[in-house]
C-alpha positions in Angstrom: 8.9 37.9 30.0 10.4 35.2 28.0 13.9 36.9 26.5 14.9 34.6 23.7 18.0 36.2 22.7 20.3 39.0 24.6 20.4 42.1 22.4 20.1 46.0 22.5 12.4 51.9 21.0 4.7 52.2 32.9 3.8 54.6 34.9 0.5 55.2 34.0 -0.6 58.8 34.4 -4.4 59.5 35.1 -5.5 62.0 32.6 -8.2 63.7 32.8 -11.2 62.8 30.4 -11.8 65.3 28.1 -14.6 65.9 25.3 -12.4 68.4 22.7 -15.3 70.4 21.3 -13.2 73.4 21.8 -10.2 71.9 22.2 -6.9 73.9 21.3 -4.4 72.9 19.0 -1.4 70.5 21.1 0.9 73.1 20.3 -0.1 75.7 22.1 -1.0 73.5 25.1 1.0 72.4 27.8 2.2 69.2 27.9 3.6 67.2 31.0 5.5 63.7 31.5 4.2 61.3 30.8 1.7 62.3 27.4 -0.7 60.0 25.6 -1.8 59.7 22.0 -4.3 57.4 19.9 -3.9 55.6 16.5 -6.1 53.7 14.7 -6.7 53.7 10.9 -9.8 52.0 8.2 -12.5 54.0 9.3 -15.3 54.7 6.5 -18.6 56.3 8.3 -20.4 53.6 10.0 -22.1 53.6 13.6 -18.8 51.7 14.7 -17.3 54.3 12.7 -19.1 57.1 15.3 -17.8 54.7 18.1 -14.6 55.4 17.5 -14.5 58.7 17.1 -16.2 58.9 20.2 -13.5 57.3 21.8 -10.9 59.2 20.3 -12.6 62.3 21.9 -12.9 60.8 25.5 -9.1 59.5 25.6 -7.9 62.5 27.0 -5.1 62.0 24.2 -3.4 65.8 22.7 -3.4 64.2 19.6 -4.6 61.3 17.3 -2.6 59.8 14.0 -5.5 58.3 11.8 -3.3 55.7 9.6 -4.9 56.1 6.4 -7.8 55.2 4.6 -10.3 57.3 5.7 -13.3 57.8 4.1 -13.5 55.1 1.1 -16.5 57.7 0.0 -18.9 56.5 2.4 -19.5 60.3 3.1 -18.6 62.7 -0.1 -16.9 64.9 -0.3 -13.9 65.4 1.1 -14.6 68.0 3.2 -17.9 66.3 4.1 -16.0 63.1 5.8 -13.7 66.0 7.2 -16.9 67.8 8.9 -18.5 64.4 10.4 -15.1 63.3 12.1 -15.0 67.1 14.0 -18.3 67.5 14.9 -16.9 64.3 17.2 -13.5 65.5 18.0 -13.9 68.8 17.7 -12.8 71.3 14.7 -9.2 72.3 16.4 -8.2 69.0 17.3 -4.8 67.3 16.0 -6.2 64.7 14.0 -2.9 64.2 12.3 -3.2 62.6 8.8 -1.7 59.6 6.9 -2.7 58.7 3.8 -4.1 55.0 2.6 -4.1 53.0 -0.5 -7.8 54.5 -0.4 -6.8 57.6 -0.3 -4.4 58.2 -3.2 -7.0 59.3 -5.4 -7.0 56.6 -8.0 -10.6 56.2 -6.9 -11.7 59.4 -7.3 -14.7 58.7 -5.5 -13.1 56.9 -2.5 -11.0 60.2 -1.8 -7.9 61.8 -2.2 -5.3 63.0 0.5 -4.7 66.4 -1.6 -8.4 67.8 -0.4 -8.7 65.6 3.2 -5.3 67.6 4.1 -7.4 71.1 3.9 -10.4 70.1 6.1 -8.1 68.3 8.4 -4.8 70.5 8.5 -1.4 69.3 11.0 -2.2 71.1 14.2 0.8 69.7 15.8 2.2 72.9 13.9 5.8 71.5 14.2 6.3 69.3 11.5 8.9 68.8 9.4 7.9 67.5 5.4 5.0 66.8 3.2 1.6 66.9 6.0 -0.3 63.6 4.6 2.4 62.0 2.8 5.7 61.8 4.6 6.6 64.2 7.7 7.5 64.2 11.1 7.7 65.9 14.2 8.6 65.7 18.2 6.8 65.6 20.9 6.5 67.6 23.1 8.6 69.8 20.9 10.3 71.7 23.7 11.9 68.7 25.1 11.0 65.4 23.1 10.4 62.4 24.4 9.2 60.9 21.1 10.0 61.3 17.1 6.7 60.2 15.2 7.5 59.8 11.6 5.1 59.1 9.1 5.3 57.8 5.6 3.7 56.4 2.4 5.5 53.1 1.1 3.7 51.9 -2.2 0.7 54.2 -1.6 0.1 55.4 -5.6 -0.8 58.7 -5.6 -2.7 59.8 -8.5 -1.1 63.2 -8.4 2.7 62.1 -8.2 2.6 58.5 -8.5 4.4 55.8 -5.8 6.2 56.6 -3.2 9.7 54.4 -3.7 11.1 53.2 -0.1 13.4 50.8 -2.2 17.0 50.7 -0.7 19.2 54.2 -1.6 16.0 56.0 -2.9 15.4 59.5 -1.2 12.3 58.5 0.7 14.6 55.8 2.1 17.2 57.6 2.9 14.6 60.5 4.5 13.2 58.1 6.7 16.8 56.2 7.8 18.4 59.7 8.3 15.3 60.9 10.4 15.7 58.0 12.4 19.6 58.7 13.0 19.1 62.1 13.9 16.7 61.6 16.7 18.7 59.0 18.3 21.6 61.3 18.0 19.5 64.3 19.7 18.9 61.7 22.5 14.8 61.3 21.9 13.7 58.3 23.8 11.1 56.9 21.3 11.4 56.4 18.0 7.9 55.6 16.8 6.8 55.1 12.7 3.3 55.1 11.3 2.4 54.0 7.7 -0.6 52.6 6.6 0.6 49.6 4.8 2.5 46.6 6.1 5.2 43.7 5.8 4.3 40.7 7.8 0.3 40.3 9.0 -1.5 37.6 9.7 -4.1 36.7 6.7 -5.4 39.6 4.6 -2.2 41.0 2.8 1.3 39.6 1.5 4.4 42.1 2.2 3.0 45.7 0.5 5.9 47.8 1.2 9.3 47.3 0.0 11.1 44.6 2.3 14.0 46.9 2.0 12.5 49.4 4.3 11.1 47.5 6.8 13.9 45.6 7.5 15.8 48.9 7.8 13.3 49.6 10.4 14.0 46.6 12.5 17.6 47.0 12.0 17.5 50.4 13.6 15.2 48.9 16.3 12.8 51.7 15.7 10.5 51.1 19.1 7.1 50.6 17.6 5.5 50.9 14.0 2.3 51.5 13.2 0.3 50.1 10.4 -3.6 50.2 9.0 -4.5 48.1 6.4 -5.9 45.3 7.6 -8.9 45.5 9.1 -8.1 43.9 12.5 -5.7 44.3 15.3 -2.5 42.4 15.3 0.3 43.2 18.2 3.6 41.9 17.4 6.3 40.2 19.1 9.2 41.8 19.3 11.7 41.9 16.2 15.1 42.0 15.8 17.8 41.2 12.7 20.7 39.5 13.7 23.4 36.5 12.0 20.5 34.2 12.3 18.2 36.3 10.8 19.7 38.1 8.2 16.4 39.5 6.7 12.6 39.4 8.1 9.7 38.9 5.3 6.4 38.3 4.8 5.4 34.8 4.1 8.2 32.7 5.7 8.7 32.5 9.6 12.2 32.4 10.9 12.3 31.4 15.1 15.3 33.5 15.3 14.0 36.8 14.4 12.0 36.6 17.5 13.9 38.4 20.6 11.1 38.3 23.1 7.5 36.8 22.4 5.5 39.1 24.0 3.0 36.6 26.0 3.6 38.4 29.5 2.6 41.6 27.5 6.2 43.3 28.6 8.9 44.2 26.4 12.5 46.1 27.0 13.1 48.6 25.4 16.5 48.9 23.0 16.5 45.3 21.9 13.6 45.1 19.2 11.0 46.2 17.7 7.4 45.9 18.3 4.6 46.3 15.1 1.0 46.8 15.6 -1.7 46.2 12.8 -4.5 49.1 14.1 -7.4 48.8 11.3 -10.2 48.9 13.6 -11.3 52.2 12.9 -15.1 51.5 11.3 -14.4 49.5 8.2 -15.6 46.0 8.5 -13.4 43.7 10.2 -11.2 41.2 8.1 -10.6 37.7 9.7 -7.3 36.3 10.4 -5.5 33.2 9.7 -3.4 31.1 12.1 -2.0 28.9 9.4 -0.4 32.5 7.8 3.3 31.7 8.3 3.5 35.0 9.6 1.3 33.9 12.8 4.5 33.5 14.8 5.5 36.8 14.7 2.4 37.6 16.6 1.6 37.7 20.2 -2.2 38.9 20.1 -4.8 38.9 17.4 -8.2 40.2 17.3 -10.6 40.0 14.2 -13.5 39.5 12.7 -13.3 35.6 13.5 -11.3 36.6 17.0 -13.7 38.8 19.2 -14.6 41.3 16.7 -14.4 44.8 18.4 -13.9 47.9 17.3 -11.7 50.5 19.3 -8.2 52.3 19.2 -4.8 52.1 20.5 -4.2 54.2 23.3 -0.5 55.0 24.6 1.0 56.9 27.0 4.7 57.3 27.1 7.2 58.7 30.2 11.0 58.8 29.4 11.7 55.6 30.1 8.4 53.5 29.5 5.7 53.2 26.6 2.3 51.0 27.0 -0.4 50.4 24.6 -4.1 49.5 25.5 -6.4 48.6 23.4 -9.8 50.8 24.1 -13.1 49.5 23.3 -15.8 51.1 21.3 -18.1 48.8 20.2 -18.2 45.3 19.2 -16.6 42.5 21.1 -15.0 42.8 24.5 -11.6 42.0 23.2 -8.9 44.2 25.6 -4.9 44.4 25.5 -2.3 46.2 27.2 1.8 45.7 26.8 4.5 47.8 27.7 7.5 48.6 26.5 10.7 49.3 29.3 13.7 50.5 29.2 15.9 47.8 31.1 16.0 48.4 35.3 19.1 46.8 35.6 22.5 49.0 36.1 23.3 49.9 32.3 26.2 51.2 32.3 26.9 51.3 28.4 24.7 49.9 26.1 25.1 50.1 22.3 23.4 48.3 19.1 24.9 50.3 16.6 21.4 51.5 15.3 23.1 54.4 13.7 25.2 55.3 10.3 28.4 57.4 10.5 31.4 57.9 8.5 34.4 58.1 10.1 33.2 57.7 13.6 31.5 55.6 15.9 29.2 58.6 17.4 27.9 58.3 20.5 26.4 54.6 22.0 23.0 54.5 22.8 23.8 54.5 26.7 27.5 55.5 27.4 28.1 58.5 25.5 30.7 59.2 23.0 33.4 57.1 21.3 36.6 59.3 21.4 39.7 58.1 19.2 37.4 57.1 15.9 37.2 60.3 14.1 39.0 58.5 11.1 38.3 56.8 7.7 39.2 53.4 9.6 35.6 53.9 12.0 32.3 53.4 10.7 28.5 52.4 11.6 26.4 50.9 9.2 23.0 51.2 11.1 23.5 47.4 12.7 27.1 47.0 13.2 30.3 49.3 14.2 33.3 48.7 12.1 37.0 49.2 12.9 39.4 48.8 9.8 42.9 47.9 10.8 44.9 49.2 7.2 47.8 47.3 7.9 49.7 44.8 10.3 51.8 46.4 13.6 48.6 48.4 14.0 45.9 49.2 16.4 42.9 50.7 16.5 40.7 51.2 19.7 37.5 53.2 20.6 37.2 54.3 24.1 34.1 55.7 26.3 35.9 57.8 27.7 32.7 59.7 30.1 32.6 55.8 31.8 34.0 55.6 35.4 33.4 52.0 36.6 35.3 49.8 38.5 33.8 46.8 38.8 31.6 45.8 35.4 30.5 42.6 33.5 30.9 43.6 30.2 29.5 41.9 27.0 30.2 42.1 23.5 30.3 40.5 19.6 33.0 40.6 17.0 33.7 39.1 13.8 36.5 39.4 11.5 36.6 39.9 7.5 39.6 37.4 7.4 41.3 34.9 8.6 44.0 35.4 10.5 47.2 34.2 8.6 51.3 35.2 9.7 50.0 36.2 13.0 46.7 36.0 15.5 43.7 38.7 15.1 44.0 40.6 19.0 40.5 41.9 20.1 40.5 42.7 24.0 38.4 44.6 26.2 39.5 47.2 28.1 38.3 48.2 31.8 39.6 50.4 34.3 41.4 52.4 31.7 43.0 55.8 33.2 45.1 58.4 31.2 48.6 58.1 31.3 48.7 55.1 33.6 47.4 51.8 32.3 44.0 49.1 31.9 43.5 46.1 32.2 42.4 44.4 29.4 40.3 40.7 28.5 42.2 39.6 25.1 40.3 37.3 22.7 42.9 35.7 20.2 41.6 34.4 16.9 44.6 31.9 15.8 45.6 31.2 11.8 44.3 27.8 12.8 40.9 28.8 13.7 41.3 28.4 17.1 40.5 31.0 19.8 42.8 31.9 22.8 41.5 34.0 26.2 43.9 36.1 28.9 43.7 38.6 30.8 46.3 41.3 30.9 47.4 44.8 32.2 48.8 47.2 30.6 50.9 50.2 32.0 52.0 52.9 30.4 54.7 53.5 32.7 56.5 50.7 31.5 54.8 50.6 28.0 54.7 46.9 28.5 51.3 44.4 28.3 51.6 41.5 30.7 49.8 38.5 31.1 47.9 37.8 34.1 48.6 34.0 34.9 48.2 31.4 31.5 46.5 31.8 28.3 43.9 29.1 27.2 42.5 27.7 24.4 38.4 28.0 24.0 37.4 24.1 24.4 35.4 23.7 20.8 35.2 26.5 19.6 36.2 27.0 15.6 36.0 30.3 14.1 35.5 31.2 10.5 35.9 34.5 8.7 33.0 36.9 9.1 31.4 34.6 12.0 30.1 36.2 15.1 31.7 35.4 18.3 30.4 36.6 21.8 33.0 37.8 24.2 32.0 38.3 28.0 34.5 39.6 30.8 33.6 40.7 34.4 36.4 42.6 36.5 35.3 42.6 40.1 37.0 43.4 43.1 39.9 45.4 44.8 43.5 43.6 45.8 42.9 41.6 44.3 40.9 42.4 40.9 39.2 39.1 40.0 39.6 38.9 36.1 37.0 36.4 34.3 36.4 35.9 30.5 34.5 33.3 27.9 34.2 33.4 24.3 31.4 31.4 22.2 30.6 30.9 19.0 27.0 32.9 18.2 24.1 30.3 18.0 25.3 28.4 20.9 24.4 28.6 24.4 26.6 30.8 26.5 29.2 28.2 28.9 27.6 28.2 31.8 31.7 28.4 33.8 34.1 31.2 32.9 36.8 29.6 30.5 39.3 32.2 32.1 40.1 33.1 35.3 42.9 35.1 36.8 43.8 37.9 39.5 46.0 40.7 39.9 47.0 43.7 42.6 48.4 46.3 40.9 48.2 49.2 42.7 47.2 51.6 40.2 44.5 49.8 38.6 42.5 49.4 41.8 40.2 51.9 41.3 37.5 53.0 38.5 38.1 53.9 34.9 36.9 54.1 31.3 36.1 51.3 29.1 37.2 50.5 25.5 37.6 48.4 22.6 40.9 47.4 20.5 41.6 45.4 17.7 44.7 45.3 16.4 47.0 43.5 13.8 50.3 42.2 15.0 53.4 42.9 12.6 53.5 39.6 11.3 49.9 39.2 9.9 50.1 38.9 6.8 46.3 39.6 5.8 46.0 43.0 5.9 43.4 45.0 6.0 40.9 43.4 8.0 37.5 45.2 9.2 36.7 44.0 13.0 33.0 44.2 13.3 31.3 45.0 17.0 27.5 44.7 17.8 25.5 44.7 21.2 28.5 46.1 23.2 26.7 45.8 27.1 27.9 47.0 30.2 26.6 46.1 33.4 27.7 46.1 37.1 27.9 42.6 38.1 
C-alpha cells in the first residue's frame, strides 16, 4: 500500500448462500459480526438485468441498496418493475430504495419514486427520514457497526422539485449532522449512497453540488456510493487538506490523493473511498482515460474495459470493510479492496471530522477532551480550534482517559497571526498527572518568523516550567500566518526520559534526524500519564486574539 500522505471510514465471514424467496424482513433476523450487503444501481429489465438480480438473491446479503434509476419504463408500471425484481429476490426482502434522475418523475413514463416506494417498501424498518429520498438507518440496529445514509443531490422531483445540498441548506446540514452524530455514538462505518456523482471518469461532469461532496471528504466519510454511470469506477482514496483545499470534477490535483489504492488496501480513518456501481442491467457506458478525473481512480471497468455486469458485495466486521465485485454476466472483470482500521498501537487518533461549539468532543480514538467546554474551543468538521482572547493566557485540551508513558506523538498547527511583542507557545504535553507535573515538547513561533523547539517539565509543586538542556532554532524553516506546521515528539524511556522533537513546514518532507534532543530524571515524571495540547499567549504579545488551529493529532507507542 503506497501511503502518500500521513493523515486520519478483512475477515471474511463464509455466509451461507441463500435464495430469499421467503426471506424475512432484516429486522427481525438475527444478525452476527461480521454482516454483508450489496449495491448496485441502472438496472432497466434486460436479461443482464435478470443476472443481477439473480445475484443479488445468491449473495447471502440481509439487505441490498439499489442506487437509483430503476426501471426507465422498460417494464410499466410501477408496480410491474416492482413485481419482476421480487419474483427474483423474493417479496419480503430489503431492497432498500434510492431514487435516480430516472426516477423523479419528470418522465412520467420512465417512473417515479412516489409509486416504486409502495411495491418496494423499507424493510430495514429502522429508518430515520423520507424512505426513497433522503433517510438513514444503523445496522445492525441493536449495536451498529454501520450508519448508511442515503440522499438525493440534484435529483428533480416532479412532485417537490430539487433537492438543494448547497452549503447551509437543510438537506446539507441533515446529511453533515447525521454524519456527526454517528461518529459521536461511536459507529465504526460511516457509509453514503446517492445516485449521482462529483468526479467519474467520462460520462458526466460534477452533478451534485461540490459543496456537499467536499463536505463528505472533509468528514472522511468511509465509502460513498454512487449510480449514474453505467460502469464501475473504484476510487482512490480522498482526502482535503492545505494542499488540497477543495476536490472537483474536471481538474486533478496529486495532493488530494492519500493512498492510490493499487494494492487494493486502504486504512481506515484517513480518507475516503468512492465507488461508481452502475452495472445493474442498463447498457454499459465506456470510460475515458484522458478525463482529468482518471487519477482519482484506481480500477475501471466499462463498456470499452471488460464489460461485465454484476454488484458490489461487502461485508464489514468492526474494524474492517471489503468490497468485491461479483459477476453476473458479461465480461470476467473481478475486484476486491479492503478498507482497515490501522494495526499499529493507536493510542489517540483524531481528524477533527466533527462540528462542536464550545468543545472539542471526543477524538476519534482517545476519548474526550476535558477543559474545552468554552466559547474559546471549537470543531469545524476538519480542524479543532483554540482561541486564546488575550495575551498572559492559556488554553489547553487534555485526554485525560490516556495513560501512556512512552509515546511518539504527532500533530499540525497553524496560527491566525503572526506573532508580534512576544512568541506564539504551542507544546505537547506527555506524562501529565494531576497535581504533580508533565513534561512538555514546546514549539515557539518567533515575531521574526522563525520557529524555536525545547523540551521542558513542568511541576506543579514548584509552579515553575524548566527547560530541559538548550533551545534551538528549526534550520529553514519560515512560518507565515495561517500556515500549517507539523510537530512530532517521542518521550521514551525511564531515568532517564529521552525527550526528542522536529517541526516542519507542511509540504516538505519530514527531517529524517530529530532537530531536538534532550533527557531528564525527574522522579515523578517516570511513569505514565495523560496527554494534552496548549497554546498560549505570553503577556507581552501584542496580537491578541489569535485562533491556534490543530488537525491529525496521532498518538502512537514508539
Amino acid at each position: 500500500m503506497k501511503i502518500l500522505a500521513f493523515r486520519s471510514i478483512l475477515i471474511i465471514s463464509i455466509l451461507p448462500l441463500l435464495l430469499f424467496s421467503n426471506q424475512s424482513p432484516a429486522s427481525s433476523q438475527a444478525v452476527t459480526n461480521p454482516f454483508t450487503f450489496t449495491a448496485v444501481g441502472d438496472y432497466a429489465a434486460t436479461t443482464n438485468t435478470s443476472a443481477v438480480l439473480d445475484t443479488i438473491a445468491a449473495s447471502g446479503a440481509p439487505f441490498h441498496l439499489a442506487l437509483g434509476d430503476l426501471s426507465y419504463g422498460a417494464i410499466q408500471p410501477e408496480s410491474a418493475w416492482c413485481n419482476y425484481v421480487k419474483s427474483d429476490v423474493g417479496s419480503q426482502y430489503p431492497f432498500e430504495l434510492i431514487a435516480g434522475n430516472h426516477d423523479s418523475g419528470q418522465i412520467a413514463s420512465e417512473g417515479n419514486i412516489n409509486n416504486f416506494v409502495p411495491c418496494l417498501p423499507d424493510r430495514i424498518g429502522t429508518i430515520t427520514g423520507t424512505y426513497g429520498k433522503e433517510y438513514y438507518f444503523d445496522y445492525p440496529a441493536s449495536a451498529p457497526l454501520a450508519r448508511f445514509i442515503l440522499i438525493s443531490p440534484k435529483i428533480d422531483f416532479v412532485s417537490e422539485g430539487y433537492y438543494s445540498y448547497a452549503n447551509g441548506t437543510s438537506h446539507y446540514n441533515w446529511v453533515s449532522n447525521t454524519i456527526d452524530n454517528a461518529r459521536a455514538a461511536g459507529i465504526p462505518w460511516v457509509i453514503v449512497g446517492m445516485h449521482k456523482f462529483c468526479i467519474g471518469v467520462a460520462g458526466h461532469t460534477c452533478d451534485i453540488e461540490p459543496a456537499l461532496f467536499n463536505m463528505l471528504i472533509r468528514k472522511k466519510v468511509d465509502l460513498i456510493l454512487h449510480g449514474h454511470n453505467h460502469n464501475y469506477q473504484r476510487s482512490k482514496q480522498l482526502a482535503l487538506s492545505s494542499s488540497c483545499t477543495t476536490l472537483a470534477g474536471g481538474t486533478f490535483n496529486a495532493s488530494c490523493i492519500v493512498d492510490d489504492g493499487l494494492d487494493n488496501q486502504y486504512t481506515k480513518d484517513v480518507g475516503s473511498v468512492l465507488m461508481i456501481a452502475g452495472m445493474g442491467g442498463q447498457t454499459l457506458y465506456n470510460t475515458n482515460t484522458t478525463d482529468p478525473d482518471y487519477g482519482y481512480f484506481a480500477k475501471l471497468m466499462s463498456a470499452n474495459l471488460n464489460p461485465t455486469y454484476g454488484i458490489a458485495r461487502f461485508t464489514l466486521s468492526s474494524t474492517q470493510l471489503t468490497s468485491e465485485f461479483v459477476r453476473a454476466s458479461g465480461g470476467t472483470f473481478s475486484d476486491r479492496f479492503t478498507i482497515s482500521k490501522s494495526t499499529s498501537s493507536a493510542i489517540v487518533s483524531d481528524t477533527f471530522s466533527r462540528t462542536i461549539s464550545g468543545g472539542w468532543g471526543n477524538a476519534e480514538i482517545g476519548g474526550a477532551y476535558s477543559g474545552t467546554t468554552s466559547a474559546d474551543f471549537s470543531v469545524n468538521g476538519t480542524e479543532g480550534n483554540m482561541k486564546i482572547p488575550t495575551a498572559g493566557l492559556q488554553r489547553k485540551a487534555t485526554l485525560s482517559g490516556i495513560n501512556a508513558r512512552d509515546v511518539d506523538m504527532k500533530i499540525r498547527v497553524k496560527a491566525d497571526k503572526l506573532a508580534a511583542g512576544a512568541g506564539h507557545q504551542i507544546s505537547l504535553l506527555i506524562r501529565q498527572l494531576t497535581n504533580i507535573g508533565q513534561y512538555r515538547a514546546r514549539l515557539e513561533l518567533t515575531p521574526g518568523g522563525s520557529a524555536k523547539l525545547v523540551g521542558q517539565k513542568y511541576l506543579n509543586s514548584t509552579n515553575v516550567t524548566t527547560n530541559i538542556g538548550g533551545v534551538i532554532t528549526v534550520p529553514s524553516l519560515t512560518y507565515t500566518a495561517n500556515q500549517y506546521i507539523w510537530l512530532r515528539v517521542q518521550v521514551v524511556g525511564i531515568n532517564p526520559t529521552a525527550i526528542k522533537i522536529k517541526a516542519w513546514i507542511e509540504g516538505q518532507p519530514e527531517p529524517s534526524t530529530w532537530q531536538y534532543s534532550g533527557s531528564d530524571s525527574e522522579s515523578v515524571l517516570q511513569t505514565s500519564g495523560s496527554v494534552a495540547i496548549l497554546s498560549r499567549l505570553p503577556s507581552t504579545s501584542t496580537v491578541a486574539p489569535v485562533i491556534f488551529t490543530y488537525d491529525d493529532f496521532f498518538v502512537t507507542a514508539p
